[in-house]
N, C-alpha and C positions, 0 to 999 in steps of 0.2 A: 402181773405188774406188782411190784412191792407196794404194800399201805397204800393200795386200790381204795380204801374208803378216803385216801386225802382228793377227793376229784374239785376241789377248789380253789382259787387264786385271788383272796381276795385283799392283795394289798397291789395293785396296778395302777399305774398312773396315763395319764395323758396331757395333751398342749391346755391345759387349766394349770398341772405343777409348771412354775417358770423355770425348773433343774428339767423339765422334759424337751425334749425335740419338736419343733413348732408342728410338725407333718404328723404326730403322733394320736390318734383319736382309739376311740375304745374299737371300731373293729378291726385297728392294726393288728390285734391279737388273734382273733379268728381262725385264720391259715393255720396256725401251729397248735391250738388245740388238742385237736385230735392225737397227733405225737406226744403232745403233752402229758393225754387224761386228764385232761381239763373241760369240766363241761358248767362249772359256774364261773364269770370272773366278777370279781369285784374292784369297783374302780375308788380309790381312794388318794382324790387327790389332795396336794396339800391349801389349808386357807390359811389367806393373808390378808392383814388389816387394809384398810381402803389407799393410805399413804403408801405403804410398799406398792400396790398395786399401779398408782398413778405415777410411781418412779419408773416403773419398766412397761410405760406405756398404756394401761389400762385405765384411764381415769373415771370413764364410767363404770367399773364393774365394780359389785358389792361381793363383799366375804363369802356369804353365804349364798346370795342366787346365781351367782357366776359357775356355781356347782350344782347348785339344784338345775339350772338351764339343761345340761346334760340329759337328764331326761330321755325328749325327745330321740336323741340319737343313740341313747342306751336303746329304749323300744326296735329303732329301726336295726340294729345291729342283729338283737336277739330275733328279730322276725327271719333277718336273713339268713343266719346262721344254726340257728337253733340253739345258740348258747346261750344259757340264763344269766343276764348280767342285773347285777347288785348295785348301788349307789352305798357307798361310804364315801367317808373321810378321813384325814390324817392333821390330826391335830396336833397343833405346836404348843404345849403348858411353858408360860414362862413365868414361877415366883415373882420375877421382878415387875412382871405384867400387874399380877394380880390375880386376872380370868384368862380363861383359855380363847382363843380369837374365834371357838364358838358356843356362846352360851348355851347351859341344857336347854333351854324353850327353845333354840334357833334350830336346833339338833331334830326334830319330828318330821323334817321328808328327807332325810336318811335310812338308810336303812340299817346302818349300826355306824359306830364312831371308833377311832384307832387315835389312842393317845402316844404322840412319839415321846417319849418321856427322856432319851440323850441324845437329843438334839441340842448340844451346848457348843460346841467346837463350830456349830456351821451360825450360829449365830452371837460370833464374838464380841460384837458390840453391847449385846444385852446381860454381857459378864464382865464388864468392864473393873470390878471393884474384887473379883476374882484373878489367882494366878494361874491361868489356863496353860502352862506349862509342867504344872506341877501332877501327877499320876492322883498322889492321893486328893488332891483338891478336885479332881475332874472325876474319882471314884465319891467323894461323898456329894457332890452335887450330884452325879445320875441316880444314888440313891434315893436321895434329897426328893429327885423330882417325879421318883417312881413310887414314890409316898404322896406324894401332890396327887397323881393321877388318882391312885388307888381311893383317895377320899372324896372325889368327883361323883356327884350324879346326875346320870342324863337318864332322861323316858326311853332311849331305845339302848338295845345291846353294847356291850363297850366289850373293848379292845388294846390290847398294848404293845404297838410292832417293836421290832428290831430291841427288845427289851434287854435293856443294863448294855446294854453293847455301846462303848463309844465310840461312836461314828466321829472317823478320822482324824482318831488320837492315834498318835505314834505308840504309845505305851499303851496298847491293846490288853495282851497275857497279862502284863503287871497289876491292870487296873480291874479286871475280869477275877483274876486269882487272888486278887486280895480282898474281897466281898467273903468271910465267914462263913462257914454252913449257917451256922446261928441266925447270922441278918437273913439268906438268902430265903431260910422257912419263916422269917420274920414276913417280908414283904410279899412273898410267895403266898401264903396264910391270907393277908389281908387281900392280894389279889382274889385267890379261890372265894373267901367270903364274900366278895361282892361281883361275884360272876365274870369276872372280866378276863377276858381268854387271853392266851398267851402265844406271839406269832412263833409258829417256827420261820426262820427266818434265814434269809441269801445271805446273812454276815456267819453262816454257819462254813461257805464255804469262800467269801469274799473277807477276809480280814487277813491280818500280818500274822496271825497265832500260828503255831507247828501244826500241821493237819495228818490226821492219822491213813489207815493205807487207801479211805474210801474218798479221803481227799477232802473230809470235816474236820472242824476243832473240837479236840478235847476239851479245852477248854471253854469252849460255849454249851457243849453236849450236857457238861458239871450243870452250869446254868437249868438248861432248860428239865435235867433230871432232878433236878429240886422242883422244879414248879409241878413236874407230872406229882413226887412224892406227897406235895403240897393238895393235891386233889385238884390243880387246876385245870381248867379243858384248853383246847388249841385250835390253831387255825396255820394255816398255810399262805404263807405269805413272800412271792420274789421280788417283791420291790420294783420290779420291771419300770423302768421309765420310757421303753422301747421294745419294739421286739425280740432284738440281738439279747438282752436281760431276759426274755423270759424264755426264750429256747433253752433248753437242756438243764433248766434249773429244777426242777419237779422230781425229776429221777432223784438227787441229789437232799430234795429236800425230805421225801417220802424212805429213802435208806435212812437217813437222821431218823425219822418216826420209828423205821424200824429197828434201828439201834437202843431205841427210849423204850419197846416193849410197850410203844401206844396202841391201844385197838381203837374201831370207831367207838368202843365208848367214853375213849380220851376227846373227842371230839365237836368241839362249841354246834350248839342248832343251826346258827347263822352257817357257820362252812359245809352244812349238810344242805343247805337250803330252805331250809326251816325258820320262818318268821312272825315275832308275836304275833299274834290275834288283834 
C-alpha cells in the first residue's frame, strides 16, 4: 500500500455537522476501514454558536457538549470494531467574530482542534462588508484568516484542514496560484513554529483545478510542498460527511503523500495515535 504510515482519518464528520446526513454516526465508517487502511478515525465535527443551533432545530444543545456527548458512542464504536476513534473538532475562526466558537479553556476534552481557516464563501453573511466575487479579495481574506489561526493557542494539538483552499469559489487555480512562494513560506513558517499540522486534504482531488494523470491538483500539490519545505508535519484528512466520501479517497490521498516525498517522519503524533501525556 503506498504511505502505509498514513493509517488515519482524522477529519470525519457525523449528524453533529448540520452539512452531514442525519443517519450518519461515527460507526458508519467502520465497514470500509479495512479497504481503506484505516485503523484510527478521527471525528471532527463542526461547532456552532447556540443561535445557529436553535434555527435548525437544536435549541437545547451547547457548542461545545453537543460534541463532547459523542463520547459514549465513540467507546461503543471502537469496542465493536476495533477502530481507535479520536474526538476533535473543526473550527470555524471568524475575524469579524473576534474568538473562534471554541475557546482554548473550552478545547481540553478533545483531543486536538482543526482550524477551518477558508471557510468564507459558506458563510457569506459574515462578509457582508467584503466583495466576495472578487478572486483577489477572497485570496487575501483566506490568507488573512490562516494568520488568525496560526496565532491561536489552545492546551491540546492544533490543526488546519482543507488549508488556503477555497472552498466553493469558482476561481479556485487563480486564487491558489496567486499566493507567492514568499507568502506561502511566510505562513507555512509560522505554521511549523507553532506545531500546527497541515491536512492533506479531498480538495486535492475534489476542486475545479486541471488534475494531473493520478487525478490530483498541481496546483494544491505547490501548496502543500511548501508546507512539507517549511518543516511542517501532516495529517490525513477526507472530509467525509458520509461514507460514499470516505470510500476510495485514502488511495488518492496517500499517492499525494507520496508524490510530496513525505515519510512517517512528515507525520503529526496525533495521526499516529499518539497523544500528550
Amino acid at each position: 500500500m503506498t504511505a502505509d504510515f498514513l493509517f488515519s482519518d482524522l477529519h470525519v464528520h457525523t449528524n453533529k455537522s448540520l452539512c452531514a446526513p442525519r443517519d450518519t454516526v461515527p460507526a458508519s465508517y467502520v465497514p470500509y476501514c479495512k479497504d481503506e487502511g484505516i485503523r484510527i478515525i478521527g471525528i471532527s465535527d463542526h461547532v456552532y454558536p447556540e443561535d445557529m443551533l436553535a434555527q435548525y432545530g437544536y435549541p437545547e444543545d451547547k457548542r461545545v457538549g453537543r460534541l463532547l456527548d459523542l463520547r459514549p458512542a465513540l467507546k461503543e464504536a471502537e469496542e465493536q470494531s476495533g477502530i481507535r476513534y479520536l474526538l476533535g473538532c473543526e473550527i470555524d475562526y471568524f475575524d469579524c467574530v473576534g474568538y473562534p466558537y471554541i475557546r482554548p479553556e473550552e478545547s481540553v476534552g478533545f483531543d486536538y482542534v482543526l482550524f477551518a481557516s477558508s471557510h468564507i464563501l459558506n458563510y457569506p453573511h459574515m462578509y457582508t462588508a467584503y466583495d466576495l466575487n472578487s478572486p483577489d479579495v477572497l485570496r487575501k481574506l483566506t490568507i488573512e484568516r490562516f494568520v488568525a489561526a496560526c496565532k491561536l493557542d489552545y492546551p491540546v494539538p492544533m490543526g488546519i484542514c482543507h488549508p488556503l483552499y477555497p472552498i466553493c469559489s469558482p476561481y479556485q487555480a487563480e486564487i491558489i496560484d496567486g499566493i507567492s512562494d514568499t507568502t506561502l513560506k511566510e505562513l507555512f513558517s509560522m505554521a511549523a513554529e507553532k506545531q500546527i499540522s497541515i491536512e492533506i486534504h479531498a480538495c486535492l482531488y475534489r476542486n475545479d483545478t486541471p488534475h494531473n494523470e493520478y487525478g490530483l491538483s498541481d496546483h494544491y500539490l505547490r501548496i502543500l510542498a511548501a508546507a512539507r519545505d517549511c518543516g511542517c508535519k501532516f495529517h490525513m484528512g477526507s472530509d467525509a460527511h458520509a461514507a460514499g466520501a470516505f470510500v476510495g479517497s485514502h488511495g488518492k490521498l496517500r499517492k499525494a503523500a507520496e508524490l510530496l516525498g513525505l515519510t512517517e517522519a512528515h507525520i503529526w503524533d496525533v495521526a499516529k495515535g499518539i497523544l500528550p501525556s
